[in-house]
C-alpha positions as a LaTeX table, in Angstrom:
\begin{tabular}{lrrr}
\hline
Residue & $x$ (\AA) & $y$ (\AA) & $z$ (\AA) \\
\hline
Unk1 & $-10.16$ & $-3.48$ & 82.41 \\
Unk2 & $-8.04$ & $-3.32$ & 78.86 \\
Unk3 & $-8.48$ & 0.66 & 78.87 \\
Unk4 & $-7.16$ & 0.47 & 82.21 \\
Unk5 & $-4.21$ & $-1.64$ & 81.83 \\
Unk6 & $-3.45$ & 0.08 & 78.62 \\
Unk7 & $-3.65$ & 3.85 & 80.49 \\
Unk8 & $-1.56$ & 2.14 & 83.09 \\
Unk9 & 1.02 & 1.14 & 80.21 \\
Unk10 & 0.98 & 4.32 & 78.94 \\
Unk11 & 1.69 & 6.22 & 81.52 \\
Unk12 & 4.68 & 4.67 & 82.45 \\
Unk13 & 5.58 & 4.43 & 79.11 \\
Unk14 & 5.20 & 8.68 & 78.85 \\
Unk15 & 6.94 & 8.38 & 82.43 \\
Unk16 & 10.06 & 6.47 & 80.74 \\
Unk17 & 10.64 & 8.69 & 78.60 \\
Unk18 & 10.36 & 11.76 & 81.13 \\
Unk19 & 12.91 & 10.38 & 83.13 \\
Unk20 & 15.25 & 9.53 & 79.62 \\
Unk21 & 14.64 & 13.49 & 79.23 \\
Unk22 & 15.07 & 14.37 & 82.02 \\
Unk23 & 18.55 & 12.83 & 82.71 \\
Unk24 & 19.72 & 13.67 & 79.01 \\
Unk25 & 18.52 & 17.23 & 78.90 \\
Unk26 & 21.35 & 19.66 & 80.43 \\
Unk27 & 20.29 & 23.38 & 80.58 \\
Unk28 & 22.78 & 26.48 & 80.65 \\
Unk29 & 25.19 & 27.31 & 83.67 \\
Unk30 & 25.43 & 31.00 & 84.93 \\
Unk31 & 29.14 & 32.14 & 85.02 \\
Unk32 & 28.53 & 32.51 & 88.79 \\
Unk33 & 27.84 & 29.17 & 89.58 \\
Unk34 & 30.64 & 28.05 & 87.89 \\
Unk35 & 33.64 & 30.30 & 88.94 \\
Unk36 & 33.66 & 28.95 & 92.83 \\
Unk37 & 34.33 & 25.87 & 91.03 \\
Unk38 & 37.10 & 26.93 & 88.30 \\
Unk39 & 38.01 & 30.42 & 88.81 \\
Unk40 & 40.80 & 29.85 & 91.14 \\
Unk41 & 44.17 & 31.02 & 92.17 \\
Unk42 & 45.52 & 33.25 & 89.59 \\
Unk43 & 42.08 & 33.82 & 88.17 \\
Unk44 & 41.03 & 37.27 & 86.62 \\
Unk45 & 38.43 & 38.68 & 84.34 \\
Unk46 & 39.62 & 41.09 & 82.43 \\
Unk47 & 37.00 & 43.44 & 80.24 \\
Unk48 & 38.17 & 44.15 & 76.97 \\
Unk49 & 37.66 & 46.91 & 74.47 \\
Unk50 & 35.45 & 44.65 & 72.72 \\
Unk51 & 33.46 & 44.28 & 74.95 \\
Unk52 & 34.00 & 40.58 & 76.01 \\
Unk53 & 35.13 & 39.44 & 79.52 \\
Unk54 & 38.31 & 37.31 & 78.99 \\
Unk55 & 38.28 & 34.66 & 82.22 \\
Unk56 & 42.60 & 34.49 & 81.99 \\
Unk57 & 45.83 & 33.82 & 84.43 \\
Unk58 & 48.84 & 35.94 & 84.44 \\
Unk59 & 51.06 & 33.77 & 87.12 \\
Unk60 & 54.41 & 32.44 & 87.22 \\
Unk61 & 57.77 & 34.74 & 87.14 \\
Unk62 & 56.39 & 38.30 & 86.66 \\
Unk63 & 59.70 & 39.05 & 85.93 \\
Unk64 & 60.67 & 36.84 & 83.37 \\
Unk65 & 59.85 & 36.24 & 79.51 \\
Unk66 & 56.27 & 36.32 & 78.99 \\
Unk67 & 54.82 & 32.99 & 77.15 \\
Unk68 & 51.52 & 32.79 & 76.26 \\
Unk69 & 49.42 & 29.70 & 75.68 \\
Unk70 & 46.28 & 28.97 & 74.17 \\
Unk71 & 44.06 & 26.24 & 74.38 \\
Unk72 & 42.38 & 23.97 & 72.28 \\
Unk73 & 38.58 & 22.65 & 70.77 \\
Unk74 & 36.51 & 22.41 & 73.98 \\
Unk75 & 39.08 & 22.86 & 76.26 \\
Unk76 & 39.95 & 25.87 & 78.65 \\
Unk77 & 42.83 & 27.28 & 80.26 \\
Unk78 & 43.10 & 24.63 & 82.13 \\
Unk79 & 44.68 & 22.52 & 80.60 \\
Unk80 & 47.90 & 24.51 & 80.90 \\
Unk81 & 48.08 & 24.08 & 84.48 \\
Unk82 & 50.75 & 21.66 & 84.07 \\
Unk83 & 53.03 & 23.83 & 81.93 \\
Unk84 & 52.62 & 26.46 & 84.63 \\
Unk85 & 54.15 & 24.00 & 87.29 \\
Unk86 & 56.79 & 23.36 & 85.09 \\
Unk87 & 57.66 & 26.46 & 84.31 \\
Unk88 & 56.79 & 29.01 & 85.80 \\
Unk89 & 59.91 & 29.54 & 87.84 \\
Unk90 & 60.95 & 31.23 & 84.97 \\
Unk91 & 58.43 & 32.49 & 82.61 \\
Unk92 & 55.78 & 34.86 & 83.30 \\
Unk93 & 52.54 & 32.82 & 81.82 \\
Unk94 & 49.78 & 33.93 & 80.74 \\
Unk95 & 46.78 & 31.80 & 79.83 \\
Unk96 & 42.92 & 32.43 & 78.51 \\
Unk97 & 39.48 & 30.89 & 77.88 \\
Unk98 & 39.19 & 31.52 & 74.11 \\
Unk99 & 35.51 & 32.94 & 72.90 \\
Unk100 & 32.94 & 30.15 & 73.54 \\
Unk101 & 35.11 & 28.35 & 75.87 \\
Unk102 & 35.42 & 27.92 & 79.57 \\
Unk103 & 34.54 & 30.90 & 81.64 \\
Unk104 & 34.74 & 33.32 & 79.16 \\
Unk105 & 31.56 & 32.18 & 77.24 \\
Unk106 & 29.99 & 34.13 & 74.54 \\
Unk107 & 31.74 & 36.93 & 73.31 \\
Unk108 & 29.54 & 40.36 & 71.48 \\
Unk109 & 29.75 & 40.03 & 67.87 \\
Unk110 & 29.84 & 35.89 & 68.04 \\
Unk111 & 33.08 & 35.77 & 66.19 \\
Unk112 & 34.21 & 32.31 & 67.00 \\
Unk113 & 36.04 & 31.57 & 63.36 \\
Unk114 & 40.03 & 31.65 & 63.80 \\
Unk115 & 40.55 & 35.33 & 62.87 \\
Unk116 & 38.00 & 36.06 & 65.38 \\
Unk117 & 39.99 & 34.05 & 68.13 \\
Unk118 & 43.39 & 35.99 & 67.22 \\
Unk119 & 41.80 & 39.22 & 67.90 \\
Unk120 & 40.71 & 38.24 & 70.74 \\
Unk121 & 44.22 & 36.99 & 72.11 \\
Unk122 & 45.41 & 40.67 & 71.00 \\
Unk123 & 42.71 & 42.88 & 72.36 \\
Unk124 & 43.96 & 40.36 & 75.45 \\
Unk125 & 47.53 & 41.40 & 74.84 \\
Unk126 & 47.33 & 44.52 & 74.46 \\
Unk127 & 44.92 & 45.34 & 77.45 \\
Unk128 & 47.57 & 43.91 & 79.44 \\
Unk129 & 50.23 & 45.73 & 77.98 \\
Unk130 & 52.46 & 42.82 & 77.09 \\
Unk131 & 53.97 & 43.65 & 73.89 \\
Unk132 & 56.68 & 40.90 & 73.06 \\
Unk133 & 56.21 & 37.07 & 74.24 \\
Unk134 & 56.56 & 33.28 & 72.71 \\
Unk135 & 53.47 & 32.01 & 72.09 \\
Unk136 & 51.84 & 28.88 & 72.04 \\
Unk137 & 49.14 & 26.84 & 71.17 \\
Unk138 & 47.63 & 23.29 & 71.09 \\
Unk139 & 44.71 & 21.67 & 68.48 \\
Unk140 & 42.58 & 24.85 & 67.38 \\
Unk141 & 44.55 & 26.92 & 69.57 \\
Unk142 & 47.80 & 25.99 & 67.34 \\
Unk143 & 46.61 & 27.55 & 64.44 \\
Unk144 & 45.20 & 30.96 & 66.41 \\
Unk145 & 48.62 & 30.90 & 67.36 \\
Unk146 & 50.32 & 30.48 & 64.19 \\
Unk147 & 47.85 & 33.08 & 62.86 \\
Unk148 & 48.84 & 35.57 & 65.57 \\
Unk149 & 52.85 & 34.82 & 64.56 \\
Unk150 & 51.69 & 35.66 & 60.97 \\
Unk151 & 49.66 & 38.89 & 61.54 \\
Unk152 & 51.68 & 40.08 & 64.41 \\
Unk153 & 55.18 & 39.11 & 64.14 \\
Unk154 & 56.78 & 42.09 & 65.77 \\
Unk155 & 55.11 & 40.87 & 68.82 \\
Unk156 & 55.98 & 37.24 & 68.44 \\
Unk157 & 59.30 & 36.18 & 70.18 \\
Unk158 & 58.95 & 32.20 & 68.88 \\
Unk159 & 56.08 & 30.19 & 68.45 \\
Unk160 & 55.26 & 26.51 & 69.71 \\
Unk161 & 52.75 & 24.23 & 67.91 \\
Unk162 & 51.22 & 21.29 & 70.15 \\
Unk163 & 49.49 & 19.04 & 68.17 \\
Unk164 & 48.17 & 22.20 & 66.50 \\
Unk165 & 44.77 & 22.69 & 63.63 \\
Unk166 & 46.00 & 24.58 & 60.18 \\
Unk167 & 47.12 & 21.75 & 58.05 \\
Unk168 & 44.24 & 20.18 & 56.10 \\
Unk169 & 43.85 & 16.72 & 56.64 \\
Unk170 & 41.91 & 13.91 & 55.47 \\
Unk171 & 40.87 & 11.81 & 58.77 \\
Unk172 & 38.86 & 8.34 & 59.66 \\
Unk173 & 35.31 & 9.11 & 61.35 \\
Unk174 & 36.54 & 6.83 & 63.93 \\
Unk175 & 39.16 & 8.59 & 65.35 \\
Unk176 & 37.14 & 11.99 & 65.46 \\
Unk177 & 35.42 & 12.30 & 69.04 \\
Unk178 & 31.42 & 11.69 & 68.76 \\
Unk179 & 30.69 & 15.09 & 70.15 \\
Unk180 & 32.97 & 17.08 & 67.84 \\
Unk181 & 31.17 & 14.79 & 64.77 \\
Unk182 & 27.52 & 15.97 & 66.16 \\
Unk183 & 28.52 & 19.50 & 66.50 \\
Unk184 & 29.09 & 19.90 & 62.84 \\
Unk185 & 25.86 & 18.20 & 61.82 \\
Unk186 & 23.70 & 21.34 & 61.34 \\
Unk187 & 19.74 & 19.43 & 62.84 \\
Unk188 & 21.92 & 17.08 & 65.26 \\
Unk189 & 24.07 & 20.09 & 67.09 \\
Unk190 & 20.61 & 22.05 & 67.25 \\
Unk191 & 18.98 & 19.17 & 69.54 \\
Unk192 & 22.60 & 18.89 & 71.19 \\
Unk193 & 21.92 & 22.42 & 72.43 \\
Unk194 & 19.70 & 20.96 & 74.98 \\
Unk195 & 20.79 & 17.31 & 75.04 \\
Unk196 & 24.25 & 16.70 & 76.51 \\
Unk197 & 25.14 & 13.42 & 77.80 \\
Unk198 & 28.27 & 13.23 & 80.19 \\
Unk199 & 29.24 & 10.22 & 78.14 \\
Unk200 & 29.50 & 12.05 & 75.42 \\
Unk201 & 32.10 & 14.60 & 76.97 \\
Unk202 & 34.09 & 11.58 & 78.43 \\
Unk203 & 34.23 & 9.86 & 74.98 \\
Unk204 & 35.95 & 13.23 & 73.93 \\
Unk205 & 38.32 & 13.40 & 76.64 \\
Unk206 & 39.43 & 10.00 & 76.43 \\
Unk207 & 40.12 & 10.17 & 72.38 \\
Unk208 & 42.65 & 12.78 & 73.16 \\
Unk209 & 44.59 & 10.45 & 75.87 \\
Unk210 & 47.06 & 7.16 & 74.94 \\
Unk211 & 47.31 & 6.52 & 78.94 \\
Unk212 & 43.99 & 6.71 & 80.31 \\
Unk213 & 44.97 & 6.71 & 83.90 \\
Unk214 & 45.25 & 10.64 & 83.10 \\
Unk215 & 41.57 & 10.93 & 82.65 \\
Unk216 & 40.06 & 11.88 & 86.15 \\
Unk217 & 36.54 & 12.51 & 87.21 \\
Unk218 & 37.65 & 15.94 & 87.97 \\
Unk219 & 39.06 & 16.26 & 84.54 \\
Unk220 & 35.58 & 15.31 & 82.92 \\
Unk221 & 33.64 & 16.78 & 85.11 \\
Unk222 & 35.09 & 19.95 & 84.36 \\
Unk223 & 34.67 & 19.63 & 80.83 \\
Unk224 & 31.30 & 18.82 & 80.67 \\
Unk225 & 30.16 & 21.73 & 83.38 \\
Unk226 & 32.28 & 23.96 & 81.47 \\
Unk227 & 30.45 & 22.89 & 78.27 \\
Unk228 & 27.17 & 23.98 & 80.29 \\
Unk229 & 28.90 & 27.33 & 80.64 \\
Unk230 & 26.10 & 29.76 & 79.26 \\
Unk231 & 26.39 & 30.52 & 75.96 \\
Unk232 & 29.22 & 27.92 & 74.66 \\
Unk233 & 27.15 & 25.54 & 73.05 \\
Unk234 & 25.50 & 28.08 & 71.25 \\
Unk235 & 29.48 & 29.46 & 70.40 \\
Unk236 & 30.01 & 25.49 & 69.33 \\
Unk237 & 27.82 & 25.31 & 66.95 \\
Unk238 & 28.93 & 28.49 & 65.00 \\
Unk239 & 32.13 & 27.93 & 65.33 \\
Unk240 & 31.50 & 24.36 & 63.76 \\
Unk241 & 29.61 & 25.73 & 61.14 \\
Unk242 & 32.30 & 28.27 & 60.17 \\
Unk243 & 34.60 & 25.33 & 59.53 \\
Unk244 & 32.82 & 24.59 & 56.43 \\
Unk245 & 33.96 & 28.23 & 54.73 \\
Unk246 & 37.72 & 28.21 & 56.29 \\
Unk247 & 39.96 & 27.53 & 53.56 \\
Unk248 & 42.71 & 25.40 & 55.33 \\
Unk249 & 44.85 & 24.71 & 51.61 \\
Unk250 & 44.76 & 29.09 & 51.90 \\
Unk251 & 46.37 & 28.99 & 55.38 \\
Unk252 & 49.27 & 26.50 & 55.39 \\
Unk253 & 50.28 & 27.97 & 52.36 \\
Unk254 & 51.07 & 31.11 & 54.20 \\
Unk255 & 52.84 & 28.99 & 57.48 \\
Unk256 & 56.20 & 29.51 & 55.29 \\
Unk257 & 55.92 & 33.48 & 55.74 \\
Unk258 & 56.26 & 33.08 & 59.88 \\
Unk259 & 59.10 & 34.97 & 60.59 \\
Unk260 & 59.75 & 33.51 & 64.60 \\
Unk261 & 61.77 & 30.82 & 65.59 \\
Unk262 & 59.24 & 27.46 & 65.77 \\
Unk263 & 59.19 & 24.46 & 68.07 \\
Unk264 & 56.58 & 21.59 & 66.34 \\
Unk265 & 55.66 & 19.33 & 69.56 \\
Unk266 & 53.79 & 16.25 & 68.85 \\
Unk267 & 51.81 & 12.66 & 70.22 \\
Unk268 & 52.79 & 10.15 & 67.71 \\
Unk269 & 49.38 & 8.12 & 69.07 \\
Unk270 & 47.49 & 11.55 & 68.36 \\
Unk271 & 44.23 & 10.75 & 66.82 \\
Unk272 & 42.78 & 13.69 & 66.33 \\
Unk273 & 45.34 & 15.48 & 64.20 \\
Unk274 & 47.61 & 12.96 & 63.17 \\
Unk275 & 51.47 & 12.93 & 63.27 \\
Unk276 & 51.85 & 13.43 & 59.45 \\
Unk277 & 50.44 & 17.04 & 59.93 \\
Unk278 & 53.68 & 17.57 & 62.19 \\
Unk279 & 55.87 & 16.69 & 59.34 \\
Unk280 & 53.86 & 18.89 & 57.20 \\
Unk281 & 54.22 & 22.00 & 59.88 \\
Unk282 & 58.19 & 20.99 & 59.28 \\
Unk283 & 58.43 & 21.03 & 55.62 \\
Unk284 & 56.25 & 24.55 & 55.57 \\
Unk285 & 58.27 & 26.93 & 57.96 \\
Unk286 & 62.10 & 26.09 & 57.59 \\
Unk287 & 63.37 & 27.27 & 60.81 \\
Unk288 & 60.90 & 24.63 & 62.48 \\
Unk289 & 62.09 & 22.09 & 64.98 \\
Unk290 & 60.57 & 18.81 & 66.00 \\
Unk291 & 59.91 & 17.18 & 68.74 \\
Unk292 & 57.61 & 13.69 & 68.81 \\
Unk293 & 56.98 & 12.02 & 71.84 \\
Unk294 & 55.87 & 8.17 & 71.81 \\
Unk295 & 52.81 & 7.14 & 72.86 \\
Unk296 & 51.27 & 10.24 & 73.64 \\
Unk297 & 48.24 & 11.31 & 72.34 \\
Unk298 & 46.92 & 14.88 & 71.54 \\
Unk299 & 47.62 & 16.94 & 74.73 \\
Unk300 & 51.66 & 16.06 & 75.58 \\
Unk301 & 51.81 & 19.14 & 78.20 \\
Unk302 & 48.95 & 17.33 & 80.22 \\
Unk303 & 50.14 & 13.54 & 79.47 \\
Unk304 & 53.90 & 14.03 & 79.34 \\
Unk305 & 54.01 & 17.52 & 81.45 \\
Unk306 & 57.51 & 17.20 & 82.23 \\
Unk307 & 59.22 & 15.73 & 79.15 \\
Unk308 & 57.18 & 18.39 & 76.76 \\
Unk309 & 57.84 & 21.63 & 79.03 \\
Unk310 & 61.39 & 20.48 & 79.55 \\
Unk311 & 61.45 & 20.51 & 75.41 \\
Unk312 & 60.45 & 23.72 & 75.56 \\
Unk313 & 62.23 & 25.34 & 78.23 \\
Unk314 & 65.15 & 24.00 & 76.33 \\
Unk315 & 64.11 & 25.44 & 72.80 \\
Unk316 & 63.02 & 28.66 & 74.77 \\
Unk317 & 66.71 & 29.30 & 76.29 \\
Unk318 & 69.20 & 28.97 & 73.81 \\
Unk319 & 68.63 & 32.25 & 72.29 \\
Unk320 & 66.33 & 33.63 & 69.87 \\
Unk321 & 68.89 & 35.80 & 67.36 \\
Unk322 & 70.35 & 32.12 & 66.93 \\
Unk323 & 67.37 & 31.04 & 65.62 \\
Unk324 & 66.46 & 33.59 & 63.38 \\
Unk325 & 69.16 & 34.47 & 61.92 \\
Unk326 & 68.68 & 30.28 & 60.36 \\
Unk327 & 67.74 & 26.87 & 61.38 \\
Unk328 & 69.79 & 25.67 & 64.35 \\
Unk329 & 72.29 & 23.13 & 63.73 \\
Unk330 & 69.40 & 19.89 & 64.14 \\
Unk331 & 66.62 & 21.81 & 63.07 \\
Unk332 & 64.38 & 20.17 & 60.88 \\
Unk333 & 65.08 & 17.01 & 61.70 \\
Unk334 & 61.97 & 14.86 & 63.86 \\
Unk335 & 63.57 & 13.69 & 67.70 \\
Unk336 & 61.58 & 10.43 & 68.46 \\
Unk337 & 61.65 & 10.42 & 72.63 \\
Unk338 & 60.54 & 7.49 & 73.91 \\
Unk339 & 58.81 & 7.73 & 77.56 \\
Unk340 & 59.50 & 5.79 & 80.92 \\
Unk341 & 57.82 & 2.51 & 81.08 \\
Unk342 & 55.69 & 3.94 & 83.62 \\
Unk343 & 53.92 & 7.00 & 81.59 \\
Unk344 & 52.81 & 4.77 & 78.68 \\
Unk345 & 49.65 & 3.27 & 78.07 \\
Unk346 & 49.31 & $-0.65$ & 78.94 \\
\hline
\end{tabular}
């Protein structure tokens, strides 16, 4: 009777945990079951001479001044769709899935360190034969950006910084999302290869918001399949592990030699990367202008779409030879806009 009720304990014990596993353990995504999903509208793969597919959007005014955006840690192209709406009456927009990210996955060669990324974004360019456009970037797509206006600056018209990486910082645990702490803990971000709550993803998303009304289902749910994306996690956890060689000090020492005119966007609630790195970005390049917008977080063209694009259309139109030839009459100096009652958080 005891071996009995003790087999009976154990296997639902060992059944428990099968179910734990099961509802914890997340395998791979094929591409093709994911681009029904997020591969629409303006959506192209593009082959490059590299060899990797690019998932990218060339859409807006196909006529007018190309701008070029580039997204951020764990993110995808999606997150410009708001900029798009806003502007794309007027700018010919082009957006990408960096290497490791969204639908464009692993990449031959597994370059996923910031050099790697700016290559990328020019074998991008130039496949599309787009040889002169602003460019900007948000988080880890800030500094690929700033990178691309330092190795490339005949092609670089101006350059915008959201919230952008390439200043080093010295940050609380607490404000760093879970999931980006786990990915650069070598053992843990091998078992997160397999095991990938959703919580985890929505923890992420959430950090980067002040006014959580902006965080959908949709929104998360598209992260975390896009995580699932085969090959990215894998991409993750070099890319995390390349963090530990990139000398940041080495890199925003060399922010001073960008030659294009600069717009510095910020969230003064921005966790992540806080707003003393945008003051830093200012004192580095001396043509750059600031713009902070209160309580907003780390993405302002997704939780203050209007009120960042219309900073940039406005930075965008008053004429690049005025800007380069010396700092604007303002430039330099930090513009604190506060937001309707009704975009900030409660």
């Amino acid at each position: 009777m005891v071996r009995r009720i003790l087999a009976g304990t154990v296997t639902l014990v060992l059944l428990a945990l099968a179910v734990i596993v099961i509802s914890v353990v997340q395998f791979d995504l094929p591409r093709e079951k994911l681009v029904g999903k997020y591969a629409g509208g303006a959506s192209q793969f593009v082959t490059l001479p590299s060899g990797a597919s690019a998932h990218m959007r060339d859409e807006g005014n196909r006529e007018g001044p190309a701008l070029v955006l580039v997204h951020g840690s764990n993110a995808s192209l999606h997150t410009w769709e708001p900029w798009v709406a806003e502007l794309g009456d007027t700018y010919r927009i082009i957006s990408m899935d960096l290497p490791g990210h969204g639908l464009t996955g692993r990449v031959p060669g597994d370059d996923y360190t910031r050099a790697g990324m700016t290559s990328f974004v020019h074998e991008l360019m130039g496949t599309l034969h787009v040889e002169r456009f602003a460019i900007a970037g948000n988080s880890m797509g800030g500094g690929v950006a700033a990178l691309y206006a330092l190795e490339h600056p005949e092609q670089v018209s101006a350059l915008i910084l959201v919230d952008a990486a390439g200043i080093p910082l010295k940050r609380d645990d607490d404000d760093v999302p879970l999931a980006f702490r786990v990915a650069g803990m070598p053992v843990i971000s091998q078992v997160m290869r397999y095991v990938l709550p959703r919580s985890l993803v929505e923890e992420g998303v959430r950090k980067v918001f002040v006014d959580q009304s902006k965080v959908t289902d949709e929104m998360v749910a598209r992260y975390f399949d896009l995580s699932l994306h085969e090959g990215n996690r894998d991409a993750t956890r070099m890319r995390f592990a390349s963090y530990a060689s990139r000398d940041e000090e080495a890199f925003a020492a060399r922010l001073g030699e960008i030659e294009a005119p600069v717009l510095v966007i910020w969230g003064d609630k921005d966790g992540l990367i806080p707003v003393s790195a945008a003051y830093e970005f200012e004192q580095r390049i001396p043509q750059a202008e600031l713009v902070i917008f209160e309580n907003v977080g780390h993405v302002p063209m997704e939780e203050v779409p209007g009120e960042s694009a219309a900073a940039v259309r406005a930075f965008l139109s008053k004429g690049q030879a005025e800007v380069a030839a010396g700092p604007a009459e303002g430039a330099g100096e930090a513009i604190d806009l506060p937001l309707p009652e009704s975009t900030a958080a409660e």
